[in-house]
N, C-alpha and C positions, 0 to 999 in steps of 0.2 A: 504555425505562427506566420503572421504576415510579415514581410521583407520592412518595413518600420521595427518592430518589434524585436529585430534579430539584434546580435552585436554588428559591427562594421565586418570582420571576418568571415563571420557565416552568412552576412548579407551579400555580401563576392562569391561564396563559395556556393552560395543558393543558386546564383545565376550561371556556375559553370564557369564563372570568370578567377582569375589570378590576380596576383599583386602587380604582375609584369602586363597585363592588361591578355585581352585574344589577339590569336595570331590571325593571318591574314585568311587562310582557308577556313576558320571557324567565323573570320566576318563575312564570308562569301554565304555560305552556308546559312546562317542567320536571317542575310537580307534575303536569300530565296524563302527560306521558311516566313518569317514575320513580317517582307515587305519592307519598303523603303519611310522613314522618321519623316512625314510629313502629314499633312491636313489635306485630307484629299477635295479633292474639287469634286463635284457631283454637276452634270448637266442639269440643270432647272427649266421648266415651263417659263414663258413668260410672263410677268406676274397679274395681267391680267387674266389671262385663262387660269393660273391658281387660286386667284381671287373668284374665279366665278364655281372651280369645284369643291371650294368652302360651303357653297350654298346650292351643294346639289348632292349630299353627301346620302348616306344612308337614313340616318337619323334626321336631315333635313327635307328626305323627300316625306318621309313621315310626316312631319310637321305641315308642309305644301298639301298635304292632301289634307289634313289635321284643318287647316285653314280654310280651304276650297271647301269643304265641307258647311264650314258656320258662314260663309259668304252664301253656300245656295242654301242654307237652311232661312238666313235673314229674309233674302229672295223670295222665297216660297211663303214663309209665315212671319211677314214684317212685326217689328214694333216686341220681338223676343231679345234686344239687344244680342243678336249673336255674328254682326256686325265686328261690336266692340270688341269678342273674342278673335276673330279672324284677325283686325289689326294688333293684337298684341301677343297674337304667332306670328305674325311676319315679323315685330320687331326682334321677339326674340330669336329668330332665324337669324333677320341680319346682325344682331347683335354678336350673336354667338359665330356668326360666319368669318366677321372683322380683326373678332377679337381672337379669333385661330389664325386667319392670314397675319395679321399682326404681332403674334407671336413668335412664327414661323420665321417671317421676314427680319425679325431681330435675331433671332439665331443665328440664320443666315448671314446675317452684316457682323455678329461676333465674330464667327468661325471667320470670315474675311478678312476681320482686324487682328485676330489672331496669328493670323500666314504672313501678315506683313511685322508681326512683332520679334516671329519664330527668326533666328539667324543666320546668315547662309554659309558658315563656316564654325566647327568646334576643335576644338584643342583636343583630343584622346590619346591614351596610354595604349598604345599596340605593341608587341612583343619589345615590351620593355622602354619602348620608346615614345615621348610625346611629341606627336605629328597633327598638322592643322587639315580635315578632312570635309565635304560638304557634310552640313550637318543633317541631309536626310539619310546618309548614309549610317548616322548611329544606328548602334543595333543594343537589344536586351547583352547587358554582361559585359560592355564597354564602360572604361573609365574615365571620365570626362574630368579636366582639370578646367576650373573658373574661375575669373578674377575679378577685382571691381570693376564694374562698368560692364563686363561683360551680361548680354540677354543668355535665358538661359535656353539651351535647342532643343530639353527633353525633360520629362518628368524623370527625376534624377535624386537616389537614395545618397545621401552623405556619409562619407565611412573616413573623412577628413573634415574640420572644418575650422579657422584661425580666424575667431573677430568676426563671422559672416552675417552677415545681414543680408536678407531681399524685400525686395519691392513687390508687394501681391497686387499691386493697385486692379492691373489689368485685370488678374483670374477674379478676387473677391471683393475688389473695390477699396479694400483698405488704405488707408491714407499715408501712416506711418507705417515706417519698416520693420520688418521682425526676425529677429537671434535666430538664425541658425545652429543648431550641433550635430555630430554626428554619433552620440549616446540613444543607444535603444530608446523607443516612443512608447509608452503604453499606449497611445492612443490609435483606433480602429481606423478611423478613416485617415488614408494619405492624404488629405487637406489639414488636416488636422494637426499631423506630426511631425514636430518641429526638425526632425534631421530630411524633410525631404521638401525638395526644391520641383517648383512646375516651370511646365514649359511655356515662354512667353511673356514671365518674369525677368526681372534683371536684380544682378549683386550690387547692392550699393557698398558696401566692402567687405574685406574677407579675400 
């Protein structure tokens, strides 16, 4: 079963975690294994030269030759309109070239607006105690306590929840806020299932 799906109990107990939260050697332990709670940065091209290996791609040199092709057939044997075909491979080149750099580049500017939504500090239950930590350093099986107003640092199962509402604006565009609880989801996808909160969202209360 997915950690949606579970009760709040078995959803902690899935992750190895407690009611008193992990101790400090199982958060050590954790961040070596799964890495630190952040959106990582990747070195990019500059987005001219990405823009130019859009249209040099595998499937595009096909097409380049695809085209070169009905330009010297026109050449050779005029009046075959095979002209007209050469320009309506290249638009489709550049079409399809634009329209992948431009995809890409939107990603790219999410994931950026994302890292500056993400918070730089969360509330967690460590051996019993709630302590204010950076929030890359959550790890899987940490208990995060959230209040209103508060963004939220991690995609985070609810196994508490009093009146909560978030804000999906950011993840799914939604306008108005939606009930959280912390009762089992039938539903499959973690978008889906109302006991679980993304990261980059915020509690409008609760």
């Amino acid at each position: 079963m997915r950690i949606q799906q579970l009760t709040p109990l078995d959803a902690v107990a899935s992750l190895k975690s407690s009611a008193a939260g992990l101790s400090r050697a199982e958060v050590e332990h954790r961040l070596h294994e799964y890495g630190r709670n952040e959106v990582e940065k990747v070195a990019r091209s500059p987005l001219w030269l990405r823009l130019i290996k859009e249209f040099i791609t595998f499937f595009s040199l096909i097409l380049w030759v695809a085209a070169g092709l009905a330009f010297f057939a026109e050449w050779s044997d005029p009046g075959q309109n095979m002209a007209k075909v050469g320009y309506a491979i290249v638009t489709v080149i550049l079409v399809s070239g634009l329209f992948s750099f431009w995809q890409e580049y939107r990603v790219e500017r999410t994931l950026a607006a994302l890292r500056k939504l993400l918070p730089q500090q969360a509330q967690v239950l460590r051996e019993g105690k709630v302590t204010r930590v950076p929030a890359e350093q959550l790890v899987p099986g940490d208990i995060v306590h959230l209040e209103q107003g508060d963004n939220i640092p991690a995609d985070c199962r609810l196994i508490e929840a009093f009146g909560a509402r978030v804000n999906n604006a950011a993840v799914t565009g939604e306008a108005l806020p939606k009930s959280r609880e912390a009762h089992p989801s039938e539903a499959d996808d973690l978008i889906d299932s109302k006991n679980v909160v993304l990261a980059g969202t915020s509690m409008v209360s609760g």
